[in-house]
N, CA, C and O atoms as CSV, one atom per row, in Angstrom:
chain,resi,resn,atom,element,x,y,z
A,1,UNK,N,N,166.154,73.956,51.077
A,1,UNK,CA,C,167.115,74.269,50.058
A,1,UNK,C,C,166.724,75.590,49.420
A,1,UNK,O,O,165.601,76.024,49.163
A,2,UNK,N,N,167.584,75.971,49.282
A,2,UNK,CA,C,167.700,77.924,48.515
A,2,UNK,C,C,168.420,77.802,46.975
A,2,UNK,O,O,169.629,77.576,46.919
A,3,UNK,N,N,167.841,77.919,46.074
A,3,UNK,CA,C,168.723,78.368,44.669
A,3,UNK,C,C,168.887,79.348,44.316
A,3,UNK,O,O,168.491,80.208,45.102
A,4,UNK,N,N,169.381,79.754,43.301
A,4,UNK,CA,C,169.276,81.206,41.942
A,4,UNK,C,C,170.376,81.682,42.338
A,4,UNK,O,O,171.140,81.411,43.264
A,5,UNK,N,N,170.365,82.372,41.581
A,5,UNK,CA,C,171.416,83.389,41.426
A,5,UNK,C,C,172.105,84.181,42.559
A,5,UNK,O,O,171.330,84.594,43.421
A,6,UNK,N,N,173.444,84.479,42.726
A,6,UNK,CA,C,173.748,85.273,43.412
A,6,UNK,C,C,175.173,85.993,42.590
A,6,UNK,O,O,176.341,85.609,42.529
A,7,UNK,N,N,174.501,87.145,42.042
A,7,UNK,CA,C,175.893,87.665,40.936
A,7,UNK,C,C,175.766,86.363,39.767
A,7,UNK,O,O,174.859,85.598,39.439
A,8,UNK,N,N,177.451,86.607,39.267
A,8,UNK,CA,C,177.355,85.429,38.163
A,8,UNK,C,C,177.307,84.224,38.747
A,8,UNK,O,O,177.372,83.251,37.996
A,9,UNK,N,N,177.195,84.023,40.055
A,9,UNK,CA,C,177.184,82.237,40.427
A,9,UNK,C,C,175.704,82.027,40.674
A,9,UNK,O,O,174.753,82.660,41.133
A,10,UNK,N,N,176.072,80.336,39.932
A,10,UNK,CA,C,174.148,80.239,40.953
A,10,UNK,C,C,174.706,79.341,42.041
A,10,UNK,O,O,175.698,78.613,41.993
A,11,UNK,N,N,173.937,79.530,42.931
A,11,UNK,CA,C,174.088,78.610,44.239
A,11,UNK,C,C,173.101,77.572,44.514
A,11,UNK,O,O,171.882,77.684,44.377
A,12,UNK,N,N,173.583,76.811,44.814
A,12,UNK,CA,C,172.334,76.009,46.197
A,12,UNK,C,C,172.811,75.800,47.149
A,12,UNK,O,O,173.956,75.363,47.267
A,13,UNK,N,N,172.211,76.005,47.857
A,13,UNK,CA,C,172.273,76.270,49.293
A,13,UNK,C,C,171.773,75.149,50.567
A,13,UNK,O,O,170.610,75.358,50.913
A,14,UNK,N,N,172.215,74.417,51.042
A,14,UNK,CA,C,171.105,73.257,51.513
A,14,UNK,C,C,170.759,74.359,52.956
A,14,UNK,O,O,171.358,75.342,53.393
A,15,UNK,N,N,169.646,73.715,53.346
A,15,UNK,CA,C,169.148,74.009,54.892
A,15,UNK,C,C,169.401,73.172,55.882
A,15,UNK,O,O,169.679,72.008,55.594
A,16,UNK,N,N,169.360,73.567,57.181
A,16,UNK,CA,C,170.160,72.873,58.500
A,16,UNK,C,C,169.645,71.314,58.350
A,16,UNK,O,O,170.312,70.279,58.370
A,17,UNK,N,N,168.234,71.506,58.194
A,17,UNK,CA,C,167.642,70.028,57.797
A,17,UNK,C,C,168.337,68.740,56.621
A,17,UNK,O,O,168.433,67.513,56.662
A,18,UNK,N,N,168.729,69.839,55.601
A,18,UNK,CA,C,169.774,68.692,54.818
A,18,UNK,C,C,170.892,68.563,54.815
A,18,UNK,O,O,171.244,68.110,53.726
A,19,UNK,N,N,172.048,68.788,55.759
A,19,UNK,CA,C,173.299,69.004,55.781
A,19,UNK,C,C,173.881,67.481,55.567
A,19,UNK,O,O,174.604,66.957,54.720
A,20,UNK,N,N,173.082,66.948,56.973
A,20,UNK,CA,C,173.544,65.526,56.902
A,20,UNK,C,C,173.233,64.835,55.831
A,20,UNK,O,O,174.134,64.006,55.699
A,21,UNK,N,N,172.298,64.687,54.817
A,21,UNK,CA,C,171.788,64.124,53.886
A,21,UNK,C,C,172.730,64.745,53.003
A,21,UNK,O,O,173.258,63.938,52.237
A,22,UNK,N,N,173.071,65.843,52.888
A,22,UNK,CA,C,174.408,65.835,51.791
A,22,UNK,C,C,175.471,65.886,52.304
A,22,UNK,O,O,176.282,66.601,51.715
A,23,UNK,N,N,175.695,65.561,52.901
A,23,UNK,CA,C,177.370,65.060,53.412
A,23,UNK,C,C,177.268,63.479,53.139
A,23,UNK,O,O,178.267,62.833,52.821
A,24,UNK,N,N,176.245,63.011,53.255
A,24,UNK,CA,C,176.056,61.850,53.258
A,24,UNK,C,C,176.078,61.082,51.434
A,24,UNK,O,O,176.681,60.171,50.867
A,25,UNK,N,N,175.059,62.091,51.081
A,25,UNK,CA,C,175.095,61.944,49.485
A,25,UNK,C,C,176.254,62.082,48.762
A,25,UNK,O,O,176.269,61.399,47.738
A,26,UNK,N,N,177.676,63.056,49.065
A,26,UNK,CA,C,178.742,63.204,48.533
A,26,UNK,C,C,179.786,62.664,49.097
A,26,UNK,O,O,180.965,62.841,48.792
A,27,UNK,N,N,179.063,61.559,50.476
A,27,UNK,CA,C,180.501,60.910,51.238
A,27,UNK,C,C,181.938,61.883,51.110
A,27,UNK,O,O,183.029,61.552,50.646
A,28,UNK,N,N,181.526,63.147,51.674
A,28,UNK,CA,C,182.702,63.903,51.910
A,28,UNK,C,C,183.406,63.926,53.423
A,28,UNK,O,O,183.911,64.940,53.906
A,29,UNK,N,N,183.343,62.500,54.150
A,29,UNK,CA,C,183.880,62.613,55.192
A,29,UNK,C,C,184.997,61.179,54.697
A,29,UNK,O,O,185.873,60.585,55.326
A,30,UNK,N,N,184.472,61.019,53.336
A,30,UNK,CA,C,185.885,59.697,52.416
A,30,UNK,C,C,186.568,60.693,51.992
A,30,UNK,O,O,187.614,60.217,51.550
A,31,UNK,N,N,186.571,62.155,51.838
A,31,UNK,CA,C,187.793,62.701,50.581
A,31,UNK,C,C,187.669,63.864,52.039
A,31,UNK,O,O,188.798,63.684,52.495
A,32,UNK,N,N,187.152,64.670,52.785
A,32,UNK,CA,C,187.664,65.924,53.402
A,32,UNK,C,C,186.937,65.529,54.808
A,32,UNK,O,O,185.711,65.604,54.883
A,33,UNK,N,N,187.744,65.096,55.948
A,33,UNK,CA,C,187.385,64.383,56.701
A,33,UNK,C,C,187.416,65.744,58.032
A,33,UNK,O,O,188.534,66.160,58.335
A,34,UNK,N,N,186.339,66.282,58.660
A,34,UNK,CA,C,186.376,67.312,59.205
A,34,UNK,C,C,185.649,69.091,58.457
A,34,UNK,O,O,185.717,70.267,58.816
A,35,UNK,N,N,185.032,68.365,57.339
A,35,UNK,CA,C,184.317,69.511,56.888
A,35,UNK,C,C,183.125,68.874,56.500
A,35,UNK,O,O,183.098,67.647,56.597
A,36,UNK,N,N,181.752,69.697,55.917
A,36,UNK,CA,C,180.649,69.032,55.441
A,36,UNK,C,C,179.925,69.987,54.380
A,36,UNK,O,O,179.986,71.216,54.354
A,37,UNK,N,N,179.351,69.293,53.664
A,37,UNK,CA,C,178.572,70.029,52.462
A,37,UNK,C,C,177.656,71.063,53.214
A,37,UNK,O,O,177.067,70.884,54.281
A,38,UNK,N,N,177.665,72.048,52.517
A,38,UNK,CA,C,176.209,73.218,52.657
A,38,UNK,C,C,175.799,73.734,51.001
A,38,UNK,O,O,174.704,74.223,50.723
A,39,UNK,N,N,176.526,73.591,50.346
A,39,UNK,CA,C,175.610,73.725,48.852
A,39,UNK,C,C,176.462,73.730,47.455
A,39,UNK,O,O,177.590,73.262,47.612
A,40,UNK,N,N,176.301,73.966,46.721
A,40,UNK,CA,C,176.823,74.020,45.266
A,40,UNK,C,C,177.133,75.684,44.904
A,40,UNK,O,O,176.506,76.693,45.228
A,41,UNK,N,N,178.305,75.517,44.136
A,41,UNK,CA,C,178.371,76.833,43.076
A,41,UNK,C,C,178.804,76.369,41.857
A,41,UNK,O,O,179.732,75.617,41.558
A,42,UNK,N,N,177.741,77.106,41.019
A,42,UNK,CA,C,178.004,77.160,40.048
A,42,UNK,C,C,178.388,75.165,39.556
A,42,UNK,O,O,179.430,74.655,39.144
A,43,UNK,N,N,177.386,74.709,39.775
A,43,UNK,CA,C,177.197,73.390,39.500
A,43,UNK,C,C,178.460,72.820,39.509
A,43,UNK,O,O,178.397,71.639,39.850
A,44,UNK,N,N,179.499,73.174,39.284
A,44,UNK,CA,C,180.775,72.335,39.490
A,44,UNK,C,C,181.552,72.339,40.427
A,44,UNK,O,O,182.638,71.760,40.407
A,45,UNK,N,N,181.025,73.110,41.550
A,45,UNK,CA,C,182.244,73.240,43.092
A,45,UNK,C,C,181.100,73.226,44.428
A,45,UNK,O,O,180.255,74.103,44.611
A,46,UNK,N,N,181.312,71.973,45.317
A,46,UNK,CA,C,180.820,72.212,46.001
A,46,UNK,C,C,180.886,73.285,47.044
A,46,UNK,O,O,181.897,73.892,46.693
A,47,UNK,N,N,180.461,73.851,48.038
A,47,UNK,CA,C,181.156,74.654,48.812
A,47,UNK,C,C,180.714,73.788,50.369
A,47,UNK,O,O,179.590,73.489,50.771
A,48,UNK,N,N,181.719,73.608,50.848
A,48,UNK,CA,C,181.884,73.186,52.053
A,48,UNK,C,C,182.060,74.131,53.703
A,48,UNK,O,O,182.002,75.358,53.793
A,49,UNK,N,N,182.157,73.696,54.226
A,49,UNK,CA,C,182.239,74.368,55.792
A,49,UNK,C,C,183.381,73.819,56.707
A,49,UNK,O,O,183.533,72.610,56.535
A,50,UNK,N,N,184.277,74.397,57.688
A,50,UNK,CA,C,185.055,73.240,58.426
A,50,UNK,C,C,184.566,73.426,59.756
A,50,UNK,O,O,183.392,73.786,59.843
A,51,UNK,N,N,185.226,73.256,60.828
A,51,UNK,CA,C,184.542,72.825,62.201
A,51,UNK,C,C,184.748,74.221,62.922
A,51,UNK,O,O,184.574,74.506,64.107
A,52,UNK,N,N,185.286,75.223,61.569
A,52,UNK,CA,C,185.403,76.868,62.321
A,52,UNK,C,C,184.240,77.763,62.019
A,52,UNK,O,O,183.947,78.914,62.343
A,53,UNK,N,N,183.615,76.728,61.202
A,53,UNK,CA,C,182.486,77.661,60.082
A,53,UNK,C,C,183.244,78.307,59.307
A,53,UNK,O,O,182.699,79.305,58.837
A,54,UNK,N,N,184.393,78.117,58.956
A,54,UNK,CA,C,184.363,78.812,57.523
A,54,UNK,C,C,184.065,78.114,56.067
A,54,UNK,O,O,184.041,76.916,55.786
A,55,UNK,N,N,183.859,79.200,55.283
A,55,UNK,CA,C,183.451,78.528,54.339
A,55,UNK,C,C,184.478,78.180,53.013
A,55,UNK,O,O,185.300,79.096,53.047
A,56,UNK,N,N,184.780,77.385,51.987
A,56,UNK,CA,C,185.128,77.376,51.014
A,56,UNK,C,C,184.592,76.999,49.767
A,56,UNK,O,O,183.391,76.728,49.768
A,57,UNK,N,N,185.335,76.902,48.481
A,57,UNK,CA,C,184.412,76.125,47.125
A,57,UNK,C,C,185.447,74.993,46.791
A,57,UNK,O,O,186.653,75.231,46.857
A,58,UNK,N,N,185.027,73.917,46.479
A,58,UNK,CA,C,186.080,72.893,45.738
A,58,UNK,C,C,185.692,72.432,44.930
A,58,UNK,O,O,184.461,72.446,44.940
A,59,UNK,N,N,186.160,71.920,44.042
A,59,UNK,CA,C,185.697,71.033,42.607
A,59,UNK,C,C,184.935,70.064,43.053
A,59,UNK,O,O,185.422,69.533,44.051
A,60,UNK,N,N,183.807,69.564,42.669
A,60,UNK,CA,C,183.223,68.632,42.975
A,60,UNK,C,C,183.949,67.395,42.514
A,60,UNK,O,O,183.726,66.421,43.233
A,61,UNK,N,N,184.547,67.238,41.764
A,61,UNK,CA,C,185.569,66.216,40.959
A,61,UNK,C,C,186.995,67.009,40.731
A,61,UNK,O,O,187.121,67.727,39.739
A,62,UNK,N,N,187.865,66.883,41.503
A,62,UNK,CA,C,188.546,65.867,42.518
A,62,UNK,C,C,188.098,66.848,43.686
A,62,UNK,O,O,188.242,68.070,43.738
A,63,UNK,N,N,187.410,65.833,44.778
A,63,UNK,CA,C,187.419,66.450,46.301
A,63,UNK,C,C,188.567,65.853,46.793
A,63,UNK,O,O,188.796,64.708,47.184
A,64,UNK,N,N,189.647,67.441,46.641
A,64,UNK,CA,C,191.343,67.198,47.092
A,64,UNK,C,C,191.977,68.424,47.930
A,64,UNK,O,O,192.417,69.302,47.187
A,65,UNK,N,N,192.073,68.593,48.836
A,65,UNK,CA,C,192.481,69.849,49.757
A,65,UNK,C,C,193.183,70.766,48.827
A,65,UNK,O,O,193.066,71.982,48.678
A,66,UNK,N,N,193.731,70.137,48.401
A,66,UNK,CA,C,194.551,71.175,47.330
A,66,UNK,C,C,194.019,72.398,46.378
A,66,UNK,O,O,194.660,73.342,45.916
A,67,UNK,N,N,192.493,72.034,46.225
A,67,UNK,CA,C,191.948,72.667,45.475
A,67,UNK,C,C,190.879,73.667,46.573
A,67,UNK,O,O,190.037,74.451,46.135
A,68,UNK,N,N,191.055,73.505,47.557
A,68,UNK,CA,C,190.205,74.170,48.561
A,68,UNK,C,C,190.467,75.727,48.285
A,68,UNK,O,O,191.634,76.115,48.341
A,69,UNK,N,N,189.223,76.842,47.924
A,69,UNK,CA,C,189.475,78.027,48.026
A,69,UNK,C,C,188.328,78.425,49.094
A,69,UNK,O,O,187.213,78.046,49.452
A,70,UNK,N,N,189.270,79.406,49.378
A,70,UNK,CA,C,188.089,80.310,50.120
A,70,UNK,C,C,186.660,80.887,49.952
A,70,UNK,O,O,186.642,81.525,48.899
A,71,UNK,N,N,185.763,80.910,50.414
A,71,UNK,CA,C,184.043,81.464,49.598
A,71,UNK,C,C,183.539,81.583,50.675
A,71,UNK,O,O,183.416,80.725,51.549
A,72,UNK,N,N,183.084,83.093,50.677
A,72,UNK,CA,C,181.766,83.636,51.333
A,72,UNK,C,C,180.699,83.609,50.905
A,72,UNK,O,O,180.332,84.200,49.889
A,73,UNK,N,N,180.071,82.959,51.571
A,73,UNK,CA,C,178.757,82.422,51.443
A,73,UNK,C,C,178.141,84.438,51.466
A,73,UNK,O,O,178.790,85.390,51.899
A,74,UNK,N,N,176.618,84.458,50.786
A,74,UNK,CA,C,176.018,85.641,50.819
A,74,UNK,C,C,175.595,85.908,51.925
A,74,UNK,O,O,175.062,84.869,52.314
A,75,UNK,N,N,175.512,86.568,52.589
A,75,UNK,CA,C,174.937,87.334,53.932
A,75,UNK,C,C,173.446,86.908,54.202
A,75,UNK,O,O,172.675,86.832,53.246
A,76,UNK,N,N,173.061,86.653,55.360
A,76,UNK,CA,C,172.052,85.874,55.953
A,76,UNK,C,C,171.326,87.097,55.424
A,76,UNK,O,O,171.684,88.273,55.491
A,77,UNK,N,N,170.081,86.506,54.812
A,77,UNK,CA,C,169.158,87.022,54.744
A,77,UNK,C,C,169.069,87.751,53.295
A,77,UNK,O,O,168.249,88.627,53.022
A,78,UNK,N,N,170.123,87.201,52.353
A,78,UNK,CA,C,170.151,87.402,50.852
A,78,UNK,C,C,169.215,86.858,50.237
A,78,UNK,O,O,168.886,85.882,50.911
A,79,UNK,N,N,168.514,86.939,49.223
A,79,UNK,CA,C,167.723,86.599,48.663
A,79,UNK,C,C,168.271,86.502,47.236
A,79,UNK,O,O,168.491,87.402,46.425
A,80,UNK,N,N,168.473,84.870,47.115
A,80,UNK,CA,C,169.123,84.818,45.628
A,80,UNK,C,C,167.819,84.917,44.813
A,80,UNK,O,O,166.692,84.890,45.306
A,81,UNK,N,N,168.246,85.087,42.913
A,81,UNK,CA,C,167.219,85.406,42.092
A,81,UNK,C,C,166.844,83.949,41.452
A,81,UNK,O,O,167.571,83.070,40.988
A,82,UNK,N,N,165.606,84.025,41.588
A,82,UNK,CA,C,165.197,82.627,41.350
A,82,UNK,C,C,165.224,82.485,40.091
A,82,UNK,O,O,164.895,83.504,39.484
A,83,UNK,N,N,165.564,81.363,39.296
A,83,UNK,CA,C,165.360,80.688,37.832
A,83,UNK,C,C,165.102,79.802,37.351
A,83,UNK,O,O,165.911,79.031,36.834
A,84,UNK,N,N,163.500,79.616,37.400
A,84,UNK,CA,C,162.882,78.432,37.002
A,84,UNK,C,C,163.900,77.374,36.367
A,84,UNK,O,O,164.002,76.227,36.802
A,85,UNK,N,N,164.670,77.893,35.256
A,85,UNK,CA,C,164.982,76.905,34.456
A,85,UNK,C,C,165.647,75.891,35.013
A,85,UNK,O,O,165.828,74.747,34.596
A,86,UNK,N,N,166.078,76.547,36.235
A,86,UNK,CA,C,167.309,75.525,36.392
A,86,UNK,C,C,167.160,74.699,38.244
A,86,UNK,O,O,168.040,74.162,38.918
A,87,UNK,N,N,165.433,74.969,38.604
A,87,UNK,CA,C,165.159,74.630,39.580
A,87,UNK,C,C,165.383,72.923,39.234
A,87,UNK,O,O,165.073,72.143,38.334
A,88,UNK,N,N,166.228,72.878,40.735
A,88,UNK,CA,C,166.437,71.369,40.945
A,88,UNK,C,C,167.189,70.316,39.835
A,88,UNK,O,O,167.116,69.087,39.819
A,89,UNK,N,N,167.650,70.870,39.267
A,89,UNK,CA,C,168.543,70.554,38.444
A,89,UNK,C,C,170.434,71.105,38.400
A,89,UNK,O,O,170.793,72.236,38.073
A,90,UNK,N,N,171.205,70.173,38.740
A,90,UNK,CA,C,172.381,70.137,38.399
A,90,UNK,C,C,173.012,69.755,37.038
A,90,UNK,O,O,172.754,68.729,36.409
A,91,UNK,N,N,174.145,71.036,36.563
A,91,UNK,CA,C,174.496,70.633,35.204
A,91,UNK,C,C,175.435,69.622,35.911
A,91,UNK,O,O,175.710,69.697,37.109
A,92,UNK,N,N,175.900,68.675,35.075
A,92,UNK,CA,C,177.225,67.829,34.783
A,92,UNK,C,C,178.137,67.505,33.492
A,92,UNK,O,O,177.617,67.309,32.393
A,93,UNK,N,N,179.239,67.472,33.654
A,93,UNK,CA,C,179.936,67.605,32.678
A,93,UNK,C,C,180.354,65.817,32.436
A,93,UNK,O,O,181.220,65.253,33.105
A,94,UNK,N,N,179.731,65.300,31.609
A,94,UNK,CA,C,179.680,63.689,31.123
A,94,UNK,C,C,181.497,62.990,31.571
A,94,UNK,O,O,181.830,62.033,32.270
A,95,UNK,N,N,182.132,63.780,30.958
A,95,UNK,CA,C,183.239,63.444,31.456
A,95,UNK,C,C,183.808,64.501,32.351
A,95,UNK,O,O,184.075,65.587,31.836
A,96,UNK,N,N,184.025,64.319,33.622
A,96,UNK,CA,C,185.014,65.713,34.299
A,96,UNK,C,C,186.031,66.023,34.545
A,96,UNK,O,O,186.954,65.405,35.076
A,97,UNK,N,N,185.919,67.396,34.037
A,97,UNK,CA,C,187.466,68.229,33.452
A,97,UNK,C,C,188.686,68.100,33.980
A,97,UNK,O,O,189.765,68.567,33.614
A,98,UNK,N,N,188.355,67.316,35.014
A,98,UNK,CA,C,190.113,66.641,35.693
A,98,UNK,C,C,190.205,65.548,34.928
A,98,UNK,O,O,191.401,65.350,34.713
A,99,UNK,N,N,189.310,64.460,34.232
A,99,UNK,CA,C,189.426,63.754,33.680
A,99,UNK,C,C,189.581,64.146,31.721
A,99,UNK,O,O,189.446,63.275,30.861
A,100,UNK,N,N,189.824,65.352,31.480
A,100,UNK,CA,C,189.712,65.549,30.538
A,100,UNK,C,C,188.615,65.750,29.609
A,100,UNK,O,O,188.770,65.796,28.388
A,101,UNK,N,N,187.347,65.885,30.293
A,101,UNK,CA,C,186.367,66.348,29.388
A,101,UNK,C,C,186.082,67.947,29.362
A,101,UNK,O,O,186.076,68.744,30.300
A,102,UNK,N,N,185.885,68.118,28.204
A,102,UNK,CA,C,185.491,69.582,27.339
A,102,UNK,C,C,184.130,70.188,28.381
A,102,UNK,O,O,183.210,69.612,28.962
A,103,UNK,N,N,184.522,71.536,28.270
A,103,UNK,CA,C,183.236,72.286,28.241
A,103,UNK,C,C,182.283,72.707,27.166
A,103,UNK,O,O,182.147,73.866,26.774
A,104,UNK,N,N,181.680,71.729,26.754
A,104,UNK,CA,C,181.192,71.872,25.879
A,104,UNK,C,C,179.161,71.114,25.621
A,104,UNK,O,O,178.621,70.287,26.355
A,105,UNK,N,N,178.750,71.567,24.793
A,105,UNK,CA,C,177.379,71.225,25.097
A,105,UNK,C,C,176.733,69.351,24.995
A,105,UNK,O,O,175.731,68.750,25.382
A,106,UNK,N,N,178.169,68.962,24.143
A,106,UNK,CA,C,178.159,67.589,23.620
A,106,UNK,C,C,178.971,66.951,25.130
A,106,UNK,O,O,178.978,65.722,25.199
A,107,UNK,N,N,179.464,67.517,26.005
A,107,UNK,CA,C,179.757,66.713,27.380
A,107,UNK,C,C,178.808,67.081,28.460
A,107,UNK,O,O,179.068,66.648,29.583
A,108,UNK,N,N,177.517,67.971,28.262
A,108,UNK,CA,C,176.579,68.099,29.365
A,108,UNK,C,C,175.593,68.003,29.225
A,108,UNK,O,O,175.026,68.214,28.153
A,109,UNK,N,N,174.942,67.575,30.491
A,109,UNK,CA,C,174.028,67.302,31.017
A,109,UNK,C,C,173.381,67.023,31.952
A,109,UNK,O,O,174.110,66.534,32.815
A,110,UNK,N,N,172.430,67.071,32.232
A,110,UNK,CA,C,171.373,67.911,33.888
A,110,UNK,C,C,170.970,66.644,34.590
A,110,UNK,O,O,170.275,65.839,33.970
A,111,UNK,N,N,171.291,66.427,35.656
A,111,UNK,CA,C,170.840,65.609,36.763
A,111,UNK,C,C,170.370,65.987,37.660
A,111,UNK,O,O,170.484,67.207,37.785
A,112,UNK,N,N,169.514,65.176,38.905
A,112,UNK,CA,C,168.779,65.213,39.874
A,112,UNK,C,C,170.254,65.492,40.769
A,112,UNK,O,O,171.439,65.568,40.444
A,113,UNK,N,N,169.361,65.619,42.307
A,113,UNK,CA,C,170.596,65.495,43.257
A,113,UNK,C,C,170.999,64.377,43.789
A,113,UNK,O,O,172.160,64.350,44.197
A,114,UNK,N,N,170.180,63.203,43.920
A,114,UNK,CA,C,170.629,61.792,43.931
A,114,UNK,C,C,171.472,61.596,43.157
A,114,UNK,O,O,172.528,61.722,43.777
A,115,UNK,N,N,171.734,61.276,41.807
A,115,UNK,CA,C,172.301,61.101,40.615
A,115,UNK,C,C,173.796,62.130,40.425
A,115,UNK,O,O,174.755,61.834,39.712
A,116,UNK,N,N,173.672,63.254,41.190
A,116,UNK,CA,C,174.670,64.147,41.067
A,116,UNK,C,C,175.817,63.988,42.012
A,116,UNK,O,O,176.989,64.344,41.894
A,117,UNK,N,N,174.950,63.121,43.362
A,117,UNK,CA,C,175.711,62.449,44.666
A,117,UNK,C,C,176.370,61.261,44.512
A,117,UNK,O,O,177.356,60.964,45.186
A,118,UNK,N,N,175.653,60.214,43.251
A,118,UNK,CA,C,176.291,59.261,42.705
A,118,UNK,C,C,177.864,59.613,41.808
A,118,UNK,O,O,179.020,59.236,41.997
A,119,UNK,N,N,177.309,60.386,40.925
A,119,UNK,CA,C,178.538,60.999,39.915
A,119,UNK,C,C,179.820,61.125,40.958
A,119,UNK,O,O,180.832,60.431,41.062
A,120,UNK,N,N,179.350,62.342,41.720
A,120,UNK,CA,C,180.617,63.033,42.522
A,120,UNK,C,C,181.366,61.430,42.964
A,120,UNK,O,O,182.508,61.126,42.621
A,121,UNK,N,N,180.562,60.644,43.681
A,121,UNK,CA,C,181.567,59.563,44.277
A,121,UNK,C,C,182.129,58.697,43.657
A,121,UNK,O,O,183.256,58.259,43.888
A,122,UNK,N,N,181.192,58.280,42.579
A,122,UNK,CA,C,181.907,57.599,41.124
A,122,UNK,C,C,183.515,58.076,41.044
A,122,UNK,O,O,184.551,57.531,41.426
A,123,UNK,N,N,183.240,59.346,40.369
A,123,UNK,CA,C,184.665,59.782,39.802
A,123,UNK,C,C,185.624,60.339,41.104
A,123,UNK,O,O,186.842,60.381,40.926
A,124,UNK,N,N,185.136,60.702,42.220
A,124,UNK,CA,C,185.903,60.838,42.985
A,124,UNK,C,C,186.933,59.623,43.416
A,124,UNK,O,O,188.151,59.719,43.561
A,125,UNK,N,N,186.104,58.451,43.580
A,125,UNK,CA,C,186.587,56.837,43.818
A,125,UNK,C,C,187.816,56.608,42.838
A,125,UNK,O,O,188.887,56.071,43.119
A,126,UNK,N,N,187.411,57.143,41.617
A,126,UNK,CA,C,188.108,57.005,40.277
A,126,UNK,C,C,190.050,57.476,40.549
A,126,UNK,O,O,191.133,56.909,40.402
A,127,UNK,N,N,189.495,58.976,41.058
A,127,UNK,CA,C,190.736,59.683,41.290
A,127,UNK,C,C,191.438,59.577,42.274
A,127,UNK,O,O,192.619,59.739,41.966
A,128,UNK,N,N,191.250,59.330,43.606
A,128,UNK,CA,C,191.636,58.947,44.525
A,128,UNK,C,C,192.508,57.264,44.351
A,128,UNK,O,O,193.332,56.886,45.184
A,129,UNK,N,N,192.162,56.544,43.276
A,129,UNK,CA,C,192.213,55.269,42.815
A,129,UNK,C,C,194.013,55.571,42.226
A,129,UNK,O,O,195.035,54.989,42.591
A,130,UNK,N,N,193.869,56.531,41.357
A,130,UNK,CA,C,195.098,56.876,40.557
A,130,UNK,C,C,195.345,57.689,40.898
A,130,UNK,O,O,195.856,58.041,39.835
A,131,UNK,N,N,195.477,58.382,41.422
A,131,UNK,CA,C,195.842,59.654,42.136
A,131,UNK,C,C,197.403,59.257,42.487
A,131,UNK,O,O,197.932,60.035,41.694
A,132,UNK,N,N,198.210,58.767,42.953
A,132,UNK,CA,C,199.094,59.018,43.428
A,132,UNK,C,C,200.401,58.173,41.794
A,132,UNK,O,O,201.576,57.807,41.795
A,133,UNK,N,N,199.351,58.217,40.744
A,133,UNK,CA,C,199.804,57.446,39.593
A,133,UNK,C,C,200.252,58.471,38.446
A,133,UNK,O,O,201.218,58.614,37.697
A,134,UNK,N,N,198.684,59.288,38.782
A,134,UNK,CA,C,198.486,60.520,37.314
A,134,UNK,C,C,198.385,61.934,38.066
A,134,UNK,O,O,198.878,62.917,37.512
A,135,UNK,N,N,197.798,62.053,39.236
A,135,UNK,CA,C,197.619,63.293,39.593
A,135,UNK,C,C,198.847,63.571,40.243
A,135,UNK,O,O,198.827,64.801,40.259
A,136,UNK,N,N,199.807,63.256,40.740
A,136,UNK,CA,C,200.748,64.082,41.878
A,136,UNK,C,C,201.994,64.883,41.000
A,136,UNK,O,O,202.742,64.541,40.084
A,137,UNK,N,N,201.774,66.244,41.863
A,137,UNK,CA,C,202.117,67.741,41.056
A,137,UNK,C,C,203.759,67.199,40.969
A,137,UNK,O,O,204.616,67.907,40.439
């Protein structure tokens, strides 16, 4: 795994060794069936891969095609800027902002990546649940 900074995003980055372990951790073959995790931006969007290698970012809460954007990953052999503070730690937003929680310091807080793999499927389960109740445009 690779962190820090790259510009204003921070990334993580998994390595070939953890791909399956986070695809697995975010059960993203239940919400985007044909793509797989390779890392985080900016703690609230995962960024995924499809079977072309390309890359995109999506909300970690709702994993919904709809929200799929495009993201270039940094060029092999970038060297993001490392920042202690925030090694191995994911922010989370207590309630998430599809669900109506604030950005704010009284809705966050820092989890492991186990715990961050739990969240995502929690509320993903959640939305997918009502989704065709509260979410459809």
């Amino acid at each position: 795994m690779e962190e820090g900074w790259f510009g204003d995003d921070y990334l993580i980055l998994f390595a070939g060794s953890e791909l399956r372990a986070a695809c697995k951790r975010y059960a993203i073959s239940d919400w985007l069936l044909g793509y797989e995790v390779v890392g985080l931006k900016g703690w609230d969007d995962l960024i995924v891969r499809d079977a072309g290698f390309r890359t995109y970012s999506i909300p970690a809460v709702p994993l919904d095609l709809r929200y799929l954007e495009p993201f270039a990953l940094p060029e092999h052999g970038t060297v993001l800027e490392n920042d202690h503070r925030f090694t191995g730690k994911i922010k989370w937003h207590v309630q998430p902002l599809a669900f109506g929680g604030a950005v704010a310091d009284e809705n966050t807080t820092w989890v492991d990546h186990p715990t961050h793999g739990e969240l995502v499927g929690y509320w993903n389960k959640l939305y997918h649940s009502i989704k065709p109740q509260v979410f459809t445009p």
